[in-house]
N, C-alpha and C positions, 0 to 999 in steps of 0.2 A: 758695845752696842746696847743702847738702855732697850730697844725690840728688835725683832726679828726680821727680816726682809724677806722678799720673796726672789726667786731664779728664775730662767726661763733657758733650755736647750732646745735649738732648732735646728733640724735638719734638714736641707735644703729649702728653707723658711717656711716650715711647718712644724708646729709648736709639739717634741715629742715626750717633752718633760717638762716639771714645774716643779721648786719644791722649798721650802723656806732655811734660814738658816740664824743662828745668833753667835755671835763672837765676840771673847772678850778679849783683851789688850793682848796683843801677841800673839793670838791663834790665828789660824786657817782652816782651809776647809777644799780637801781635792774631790774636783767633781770630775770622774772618768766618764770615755765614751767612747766605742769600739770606730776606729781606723778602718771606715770603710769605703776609702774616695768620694764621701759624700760631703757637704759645707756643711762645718758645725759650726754655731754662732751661740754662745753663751751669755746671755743678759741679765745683770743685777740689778736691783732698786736701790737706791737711797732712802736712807731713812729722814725724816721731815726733820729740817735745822741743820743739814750736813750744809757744810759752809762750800757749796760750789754747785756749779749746772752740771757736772756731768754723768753722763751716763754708762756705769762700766760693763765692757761688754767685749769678748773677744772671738775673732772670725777666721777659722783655719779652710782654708779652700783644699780642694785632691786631697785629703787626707789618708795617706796610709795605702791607696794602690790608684792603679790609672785611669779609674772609672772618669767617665767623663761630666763632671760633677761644676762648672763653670759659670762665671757671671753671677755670683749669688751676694758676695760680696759688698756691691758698693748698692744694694739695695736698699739698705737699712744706714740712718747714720753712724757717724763715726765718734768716739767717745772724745769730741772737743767743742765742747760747749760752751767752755770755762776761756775768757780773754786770753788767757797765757799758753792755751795748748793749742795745735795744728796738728792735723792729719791730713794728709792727700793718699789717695789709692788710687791708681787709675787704670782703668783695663789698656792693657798694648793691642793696637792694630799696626797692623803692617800692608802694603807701605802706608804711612802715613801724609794724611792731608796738612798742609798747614795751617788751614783754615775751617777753624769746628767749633763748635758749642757742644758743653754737655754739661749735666747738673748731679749733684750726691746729696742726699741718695736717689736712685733710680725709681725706687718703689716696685711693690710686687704687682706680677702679672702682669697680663699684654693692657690694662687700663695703666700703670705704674702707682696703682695706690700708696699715701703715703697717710701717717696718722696727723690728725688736726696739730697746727701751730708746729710743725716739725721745721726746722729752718732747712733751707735750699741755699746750695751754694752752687749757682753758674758759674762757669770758664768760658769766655770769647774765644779765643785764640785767630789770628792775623797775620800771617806772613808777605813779605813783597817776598818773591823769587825771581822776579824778574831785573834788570841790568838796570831799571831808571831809577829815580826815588816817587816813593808812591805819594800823591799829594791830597788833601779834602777827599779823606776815605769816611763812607759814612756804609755804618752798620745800622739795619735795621731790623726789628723782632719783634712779634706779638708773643703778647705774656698771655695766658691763659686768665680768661674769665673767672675763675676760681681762685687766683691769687688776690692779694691785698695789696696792691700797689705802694698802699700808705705806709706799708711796714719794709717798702724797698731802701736797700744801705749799701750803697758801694761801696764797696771793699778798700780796692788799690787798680790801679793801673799801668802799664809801664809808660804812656803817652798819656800828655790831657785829652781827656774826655769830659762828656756831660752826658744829662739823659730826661 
């Protein structure tokens, strides 16, 4: 590392440390933090010229006893920015619907703030359960006036779609 980067530890996504670090070829660097059932989430910088988007950063949910410490998770994005990497998290509900949308990250608090230009990944999800075949199923959805529509990219789908 020609400079130094900055860190960030959160607990329960409240910023309770910060602190820089430099590393030359082959070192590391352990950053501890007491197992207390709470979400730790650890975030690193890139330093300017690193050859990729992503953002490293790792999220241990219940750590260390049973406190009820939950959902903190898929808050904040997931370190795949970069074309070649995927990550899915997803909270279990039970029983489940077949039929739901949900978006990563979630963002904090009951407004779900999220930081400018963060990319949003929605999931549709559509099941027939029932004995016919489902025919001209049409999904519809209003995107928040706060997104940029121009910057919408579908993904993949398991049927043809459009939008």
């Amino acid at each position: 590392m020609e400079t130094s980067s900055e860190y960030r530890i959160y607990r329960n996504n409240i910023n309770v440390e910060t602190g820089s670090f430099q590393l030359n070829g082959e070192q590391y660097i352990n950053i501890c933090w007491p197992a207390d059932g709470s979400t730790i989430r650890l975030e690193a910088d890139q330093n300017q010229g690193h050859p990729g988007s992503n953002n490293p950063n790792a999220t241990v949910e219940l750590c260390g006893s049973s406190n009820q410490s939950f959902g903190y998770v898929l808050d904040f994005p997931q370190n795949d920015n970069d074309n070649y990497i995927e990550t899915e998290c997803l909270e279990v509900f039970a029983p489940m619907d077949p039929n739901d949308k949900s978006v990563t990250p979630s963002g904090i608090g009951e407004q779900n703030y999220i930081a400018d230009n963060t990319i949003l990944e929605y999931k549709i999800r559509f099941q027939n359960i029932g004995t016919a075949p489902a025919e001209n199923i049409y999904i519809y959805d209003t995107i928040s006036p706060f997104l940029d529509l121009n910057s919408f990219n579908q993904l993949n789908s398991s049927h043809y779609c459009f939008y």
